[in-house]
C-alpha positions in Angstrom: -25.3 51.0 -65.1 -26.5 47.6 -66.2 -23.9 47.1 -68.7 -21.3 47.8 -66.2 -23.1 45.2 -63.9 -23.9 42.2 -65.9 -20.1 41.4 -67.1 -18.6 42.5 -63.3 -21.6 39.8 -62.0 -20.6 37.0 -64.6 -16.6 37.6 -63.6 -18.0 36.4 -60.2 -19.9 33.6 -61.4 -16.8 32.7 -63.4 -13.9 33.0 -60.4 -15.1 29.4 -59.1 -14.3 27.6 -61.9 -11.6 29.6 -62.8 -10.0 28.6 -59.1 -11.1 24.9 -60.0 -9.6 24.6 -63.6 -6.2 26.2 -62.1 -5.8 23.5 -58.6 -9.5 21.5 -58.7 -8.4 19.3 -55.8 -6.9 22.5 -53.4 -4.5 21.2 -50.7 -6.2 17.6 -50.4 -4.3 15.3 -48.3 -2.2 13.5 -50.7 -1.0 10.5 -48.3 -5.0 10.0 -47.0 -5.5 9.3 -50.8 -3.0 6.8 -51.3 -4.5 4.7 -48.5 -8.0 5.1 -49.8 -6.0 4.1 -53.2 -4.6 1.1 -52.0 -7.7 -0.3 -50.1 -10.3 0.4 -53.2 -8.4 0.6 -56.2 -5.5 -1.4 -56.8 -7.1 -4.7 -56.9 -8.9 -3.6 -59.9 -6.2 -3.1 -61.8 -4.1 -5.8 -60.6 -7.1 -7.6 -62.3 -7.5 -5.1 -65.6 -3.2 -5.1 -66.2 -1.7 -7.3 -64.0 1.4 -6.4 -61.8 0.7 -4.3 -59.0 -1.7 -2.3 -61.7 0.3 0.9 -62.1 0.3 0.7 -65.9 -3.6 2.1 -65.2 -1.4 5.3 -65.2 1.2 4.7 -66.9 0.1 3.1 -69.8 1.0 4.4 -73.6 -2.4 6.1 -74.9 -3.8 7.0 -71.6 -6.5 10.0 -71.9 -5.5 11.8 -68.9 -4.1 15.1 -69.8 -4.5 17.6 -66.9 -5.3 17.8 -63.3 -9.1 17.8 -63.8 -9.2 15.1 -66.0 -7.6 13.0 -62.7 -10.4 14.5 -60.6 -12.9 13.4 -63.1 -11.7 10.0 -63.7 -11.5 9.6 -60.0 -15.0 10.6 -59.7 -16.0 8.3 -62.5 -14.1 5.0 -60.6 -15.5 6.2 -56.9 -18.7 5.9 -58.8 -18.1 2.8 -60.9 -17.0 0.6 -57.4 -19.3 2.6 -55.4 -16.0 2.9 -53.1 -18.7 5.8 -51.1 -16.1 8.7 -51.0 -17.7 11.9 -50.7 -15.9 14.9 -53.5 -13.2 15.9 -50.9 -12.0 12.2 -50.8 -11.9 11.9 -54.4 -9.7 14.8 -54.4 -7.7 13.0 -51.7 -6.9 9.9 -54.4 -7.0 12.8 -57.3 -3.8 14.6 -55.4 -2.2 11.5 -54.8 -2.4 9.9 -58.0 -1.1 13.6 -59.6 1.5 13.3 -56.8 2.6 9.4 -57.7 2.3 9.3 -61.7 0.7 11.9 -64.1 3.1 15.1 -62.3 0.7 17.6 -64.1 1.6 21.3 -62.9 -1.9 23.0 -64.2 
C-alpha cells in the first residue's frame, strides 16, 4: 500500500506547479496591469532605451521566453523599484505585458 501512496501523494504535490507552469498569472486583470505599468514602469525605461521604453520588450536578444519567465521578471522589477505590489499584482502587469508584447500561448 505504500508504494501505491507515495507516487498518488507526490502527483498532488506536483498539480500546483503543474497549474502554474501551464497559466502562472490565472485570469489577472490585464487592464489593472497596464495602469500599474504605466505609473511604475515606464519611466524606467524611457530612461534605460529611450522612446516611450517599449524596446524593454521588444528588443533583439531579450531573455524572455515563456509566460513564467514574464511573471518572474515582473517579480524581479516589483522588487528592484520597490513599486510594493503584492504577487496577484505582479501577475496583473505579468498578463498585461503577455497581452501587449511577448503573445506567449504556454
Amino acid at each position: 500500500m505504500k508504494a501505491t501512496v507515495a507516487p498518488s501523494l507526490l502527483l498532488l504535490l506536483l498539480l500546483p506547479v503543474v497549474a502554474i507552469a501551464a497559466d502562472p498569472w490565472g485570469n489577472a486583470d490585464a487592464k489593472a496591469g497596464k495602469i500599474k505599468h504605466e505609473e511604475k514602469c515606464v519611466a524606467c525605461h524611457v530612461r534605460l532605451y529611450g522612446g516611450d521604453g517599449s524596446k524593454m520588450y521588444t528588443r533583439d536578444g531579450r531573455l524572455l521566453m515563456t509566460k513564467l519567465d514574464v511573471l518572474q521578471r515582473t517579480a524581479t522589477c516589483n522588487s528592484q523599484i520597490q513599486a510594493g505590489w503584492f504577487p496577484d499584482e505582479e501577475a496583473e502587469v505579468a498578463a498585461y505585458l503577455n497581452q501587449q508584447y511577448y503573445h506567449f500561448k504556454d
